[in-house]
C-alpha positions as CSV (number, residue, x, y, z in Angstrom):
1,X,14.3,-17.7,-23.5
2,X,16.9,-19.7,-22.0
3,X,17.9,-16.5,-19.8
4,X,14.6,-15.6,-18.5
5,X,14.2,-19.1,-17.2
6,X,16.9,-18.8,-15.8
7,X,16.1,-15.6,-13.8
8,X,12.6,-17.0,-12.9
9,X,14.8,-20.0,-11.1
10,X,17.6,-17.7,-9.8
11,X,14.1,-15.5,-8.4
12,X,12.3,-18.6,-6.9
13,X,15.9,-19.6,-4.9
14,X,16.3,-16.2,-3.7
15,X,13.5,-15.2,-2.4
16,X,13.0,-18.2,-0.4
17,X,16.3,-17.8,1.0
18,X,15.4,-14.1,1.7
19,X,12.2,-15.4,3.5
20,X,13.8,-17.9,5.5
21,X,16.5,-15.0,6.6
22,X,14.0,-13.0,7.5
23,X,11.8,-14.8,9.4
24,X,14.8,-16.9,11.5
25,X,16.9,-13.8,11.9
26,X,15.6,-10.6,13.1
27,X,18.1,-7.4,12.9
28,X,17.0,-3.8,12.6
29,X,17.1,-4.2,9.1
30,X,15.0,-7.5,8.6
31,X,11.7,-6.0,7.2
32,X,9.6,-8.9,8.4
33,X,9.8,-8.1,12.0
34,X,9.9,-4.8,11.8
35,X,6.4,-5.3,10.3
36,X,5.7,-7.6,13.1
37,X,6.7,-4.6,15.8
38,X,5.2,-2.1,14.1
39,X,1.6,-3.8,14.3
40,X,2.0,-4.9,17.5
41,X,2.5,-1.0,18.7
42,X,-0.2,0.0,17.0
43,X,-2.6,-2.8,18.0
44,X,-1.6,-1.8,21.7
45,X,-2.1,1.6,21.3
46,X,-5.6,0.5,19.8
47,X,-6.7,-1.6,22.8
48,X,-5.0,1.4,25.5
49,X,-6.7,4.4,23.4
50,X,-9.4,3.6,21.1
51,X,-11.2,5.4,19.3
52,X,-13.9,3.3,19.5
53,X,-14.6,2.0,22.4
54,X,-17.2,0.0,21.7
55,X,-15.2,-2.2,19.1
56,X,-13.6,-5.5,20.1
57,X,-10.1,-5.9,20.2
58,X,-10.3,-8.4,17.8
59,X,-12.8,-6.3,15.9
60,X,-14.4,-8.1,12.9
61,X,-11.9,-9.9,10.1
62,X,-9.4,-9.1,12.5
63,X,-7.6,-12.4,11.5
64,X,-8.4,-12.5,7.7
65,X,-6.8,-8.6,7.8
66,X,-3.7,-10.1,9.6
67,X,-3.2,-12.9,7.0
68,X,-3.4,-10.5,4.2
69,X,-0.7,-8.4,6.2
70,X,2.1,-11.5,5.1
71,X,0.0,-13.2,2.1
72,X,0.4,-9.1,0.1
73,X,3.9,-8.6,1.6
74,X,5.9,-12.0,1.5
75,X,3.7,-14.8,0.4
76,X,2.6,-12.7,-3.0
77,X,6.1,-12.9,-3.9
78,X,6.8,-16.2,-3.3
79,X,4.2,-17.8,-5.3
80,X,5.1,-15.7,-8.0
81,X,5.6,-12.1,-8.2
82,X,9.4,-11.3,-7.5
83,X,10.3,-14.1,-10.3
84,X,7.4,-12.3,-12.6
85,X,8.7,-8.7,-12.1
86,X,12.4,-9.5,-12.2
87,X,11.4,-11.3,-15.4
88,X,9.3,-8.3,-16.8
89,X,12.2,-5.6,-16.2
90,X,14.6,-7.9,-17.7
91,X,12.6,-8.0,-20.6
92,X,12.0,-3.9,-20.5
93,X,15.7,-3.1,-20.5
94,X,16.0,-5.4,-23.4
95,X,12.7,-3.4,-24.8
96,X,15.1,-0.5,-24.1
97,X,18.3,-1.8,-25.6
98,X,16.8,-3.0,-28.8
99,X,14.9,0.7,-29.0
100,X,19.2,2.2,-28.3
101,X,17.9,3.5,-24.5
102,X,20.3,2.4,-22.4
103,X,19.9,5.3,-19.5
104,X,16.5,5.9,-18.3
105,X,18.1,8.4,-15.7
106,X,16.8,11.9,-16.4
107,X,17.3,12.9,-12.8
108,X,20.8,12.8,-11.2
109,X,20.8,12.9,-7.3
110,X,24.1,11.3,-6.5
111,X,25.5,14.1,-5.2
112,X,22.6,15.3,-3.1
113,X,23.2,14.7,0.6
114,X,21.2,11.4,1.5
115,X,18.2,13.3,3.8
116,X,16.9,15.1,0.2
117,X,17.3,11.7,-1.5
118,X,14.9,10.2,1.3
119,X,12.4,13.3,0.8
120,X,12.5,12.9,-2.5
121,X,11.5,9.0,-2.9
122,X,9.3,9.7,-0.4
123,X,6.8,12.6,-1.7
124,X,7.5,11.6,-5.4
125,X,6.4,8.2,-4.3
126,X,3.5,9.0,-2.4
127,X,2.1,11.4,-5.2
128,X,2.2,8.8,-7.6
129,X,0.1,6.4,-5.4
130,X,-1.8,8.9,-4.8
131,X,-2.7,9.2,-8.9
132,X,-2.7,5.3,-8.7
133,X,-5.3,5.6,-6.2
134,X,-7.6,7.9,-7.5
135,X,-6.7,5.6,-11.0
136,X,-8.3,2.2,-9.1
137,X,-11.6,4.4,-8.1
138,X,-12.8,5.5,-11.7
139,X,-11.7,3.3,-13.6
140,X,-14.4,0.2,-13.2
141,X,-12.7,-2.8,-14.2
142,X,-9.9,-1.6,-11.6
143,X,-12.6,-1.0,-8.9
144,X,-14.0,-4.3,-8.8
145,X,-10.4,-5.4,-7.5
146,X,-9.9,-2.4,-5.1
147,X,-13.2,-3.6,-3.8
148,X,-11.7,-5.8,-1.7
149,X,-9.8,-3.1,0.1
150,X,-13.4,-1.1,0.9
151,X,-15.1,-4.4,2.0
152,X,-13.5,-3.6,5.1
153,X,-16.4,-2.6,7.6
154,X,-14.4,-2.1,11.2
155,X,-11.2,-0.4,10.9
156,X,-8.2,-1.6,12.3
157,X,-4.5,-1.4,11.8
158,X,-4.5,-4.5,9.4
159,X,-7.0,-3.2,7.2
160,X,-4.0,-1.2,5.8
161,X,-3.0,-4.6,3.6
162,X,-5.9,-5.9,2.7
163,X,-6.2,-5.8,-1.0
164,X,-6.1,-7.9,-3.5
165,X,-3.0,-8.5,-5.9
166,X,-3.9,-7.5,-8.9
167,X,-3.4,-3.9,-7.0
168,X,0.3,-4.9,-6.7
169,X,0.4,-5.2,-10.3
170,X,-0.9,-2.1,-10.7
171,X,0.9,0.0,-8.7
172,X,4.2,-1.1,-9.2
173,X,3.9,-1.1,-13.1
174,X,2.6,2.8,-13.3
175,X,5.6,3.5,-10.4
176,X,8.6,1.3,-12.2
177,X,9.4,4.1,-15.2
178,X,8.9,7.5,-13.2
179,X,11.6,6.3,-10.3
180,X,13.5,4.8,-12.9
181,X,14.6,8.0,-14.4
182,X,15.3,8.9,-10.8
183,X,19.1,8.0,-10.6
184,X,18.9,7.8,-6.7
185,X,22.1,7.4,-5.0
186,X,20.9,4.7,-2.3
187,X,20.5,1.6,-3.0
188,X,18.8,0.9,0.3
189,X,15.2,3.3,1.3
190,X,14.3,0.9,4.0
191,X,13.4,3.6,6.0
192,X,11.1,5.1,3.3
193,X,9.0,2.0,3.1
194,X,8.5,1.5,7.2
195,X,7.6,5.1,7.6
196,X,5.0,4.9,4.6
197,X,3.7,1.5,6.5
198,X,3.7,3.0,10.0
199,X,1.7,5.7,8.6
200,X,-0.3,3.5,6.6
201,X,-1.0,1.3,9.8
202,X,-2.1,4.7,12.0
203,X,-4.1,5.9,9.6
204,X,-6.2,2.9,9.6
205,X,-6.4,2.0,12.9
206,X,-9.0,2.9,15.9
207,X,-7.4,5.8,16.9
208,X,-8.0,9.4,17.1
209,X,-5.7,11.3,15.4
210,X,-5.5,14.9,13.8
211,X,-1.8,16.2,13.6
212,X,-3.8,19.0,14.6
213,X,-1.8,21.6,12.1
214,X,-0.2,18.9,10.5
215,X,-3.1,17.7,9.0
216,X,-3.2,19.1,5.6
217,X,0.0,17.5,5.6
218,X,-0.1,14.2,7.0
219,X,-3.1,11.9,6.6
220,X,-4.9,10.9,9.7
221,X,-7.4,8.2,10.8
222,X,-9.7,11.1,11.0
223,X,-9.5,11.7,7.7
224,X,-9.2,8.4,6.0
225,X,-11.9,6.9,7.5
226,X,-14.1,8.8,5.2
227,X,-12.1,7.9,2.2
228,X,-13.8,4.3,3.4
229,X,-17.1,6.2,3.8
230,X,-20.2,3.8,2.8
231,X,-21.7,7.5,1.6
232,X,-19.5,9.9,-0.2
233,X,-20.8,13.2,-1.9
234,X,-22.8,12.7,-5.1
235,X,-21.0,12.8,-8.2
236,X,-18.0,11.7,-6.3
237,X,-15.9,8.5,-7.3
238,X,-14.0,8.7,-3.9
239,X,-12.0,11.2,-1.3
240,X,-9.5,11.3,0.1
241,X,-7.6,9.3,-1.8
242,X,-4.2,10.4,0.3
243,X,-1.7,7.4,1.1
244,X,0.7,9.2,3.5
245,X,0.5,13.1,2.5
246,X,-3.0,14.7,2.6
247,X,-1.5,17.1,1.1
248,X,-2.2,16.1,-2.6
249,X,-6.0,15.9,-1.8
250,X,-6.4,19.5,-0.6
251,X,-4.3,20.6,-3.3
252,X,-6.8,18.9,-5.9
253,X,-9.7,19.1,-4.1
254,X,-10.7,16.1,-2.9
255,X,-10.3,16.0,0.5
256,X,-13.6,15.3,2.8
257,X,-14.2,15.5,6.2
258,X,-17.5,16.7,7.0
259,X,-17.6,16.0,10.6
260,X,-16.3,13.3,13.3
261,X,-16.0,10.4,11.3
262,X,-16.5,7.9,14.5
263,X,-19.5,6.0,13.8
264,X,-20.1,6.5,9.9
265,X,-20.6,3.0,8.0
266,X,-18.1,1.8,6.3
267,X,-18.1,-0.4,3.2
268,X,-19.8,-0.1,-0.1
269,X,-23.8,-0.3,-1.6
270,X,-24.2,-4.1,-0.8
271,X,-20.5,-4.4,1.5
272,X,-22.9,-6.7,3.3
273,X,-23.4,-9.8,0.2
274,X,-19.5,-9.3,-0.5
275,X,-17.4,-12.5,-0.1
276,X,-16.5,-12.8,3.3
277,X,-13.3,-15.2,2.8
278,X,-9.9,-14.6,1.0
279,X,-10.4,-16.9,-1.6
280,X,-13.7,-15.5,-2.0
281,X,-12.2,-12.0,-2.5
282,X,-9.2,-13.4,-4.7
283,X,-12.0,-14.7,-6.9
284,X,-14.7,-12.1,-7.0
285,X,-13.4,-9.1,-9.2
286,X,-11.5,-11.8,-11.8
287,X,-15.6,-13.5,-12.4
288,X,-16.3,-9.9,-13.2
């Protein structure tokens, strides 16, 4: 017991001192403004080429979207998370130890040159969300909390991060074993994450964007804006459901795009009664 306190105190003391790093010392590899940059392009490119160009700048919950940008990414943490998860895998390796697993590796890539590593983090990655995803649509208990996510009824870049913790949780638990038994030779995929969260960013911003060709590939704003659909075929629990790839939805059919998604309504049956502040959101799907 002893030990695990002493990780949760060891967690709370770093990641503060990580936070304050970040924040007071930008480099290329500081994570916090490349965030910051990386919104601020895409907002500008939303206000020079919109897609909508009816739709304020600072479109509805423009500001609620942007707090939920830093609350999911570095306040989340902070509060409670890194300590809880560095706690949790301690306590899975000991799981593993007591069980005589000490190797989850099943995968080695050491020796692979570092451009298939990448590849490799990123599409296993992506295809796992992309079950996750589907995952937080039928199952009910873990739709009231991805709720929060569809209450979003103008899209914009910072809809992207707005979604409630719990989905955290969730998603990082089902990933932790599969990339586990990975035995990736970088310690460091950086660049994996801000190329998932510059696509992510694109694909929900007011833009118009195809990939043309691409675009059973690549997701697109085209495309995911009818995975936020108010209407979505009958019998359906979603579309869609593509992070970065689209790739996994035309492969299992479930992609959708009817027509030019431009001016469909957004939201859910009842969007319109759902709490409109974070705490009401935080609380919402944990009364249900």
């Amino acid at each position: 017991m002893t030990e695990y306190l002493q990780t949760i105190a060891d967690s709370y003391r770093g990641y503060w001192h990580y936070l304050c790093h970040e924040v007071m010392v930008p480099s290329w590899h500081n994570y916090f403004w490349w965030l910051v940059a990386l919104s601020l392009v895409v907002w500008l490119l939303e206000i020079i080429f919109p897609w909508r160009s009816g739709q304020a700048i600072f479109r509805q919950d423009f500001w609620l979207d942007g707090f939920y940008m830093f609350f999911n990414f570095f306040l989340f943490s902070l509060i409670g998370y890194n300590a809880l998860s560095n706690v949790a895998v301690d306590l899975f390796e000991d799981w593993l130890g007591w069980l005589g697993i000490n190797n989850l590796v099943a995968l080695q890539v050491q020796s692979w040159p570092a451009w298939a590593q990448y590849i490799l983090l990123f599409v296993l990655a992506d295809f796992i969300q992309w079950n996750i995803h589907r995952l937080l649509h039928r199952v009910p208990w873990l739709w009231e909390f991805h709720k929060v996510h569809h209450s979003v009824q103008q899209m914009g870049f910072a809809a992207h991060l707005r979604y409630h913790w719990m989905e955290t949780l969730v998603y990082k638990s089902i990933q932790y074993i599969p990339l586990a038994m990975i035995g990736f030779g970088l310690s460091d995929f950086f660049i994996v994450h801000i190329i998932a969260v510059a696509i992510g960013h694109l694909n929900h911003s007011n833009l118009r964007i195809t990939w043309g060709p691409l675009r059973y590939l690549l997701n697109s704003p085209v495309m995911h804006i009818w995975h936020h659909a108010k209407e979505i075929p009958s019998g359906q629990y979603g579309v869609n459901y593509g992070l970065s790839l689209s790739i996994w939805d035309y492969l299992f059919k479930t992609a959708w795009v009817p027509r030019d998604g431009k001016d469909i309504e957004l939201g859910f049956e009842q969007v319109e009664s759902y709490p409109k502040s974070f705490i009401g959101q935080m609380i919402k799907p944990l009364r249900r």
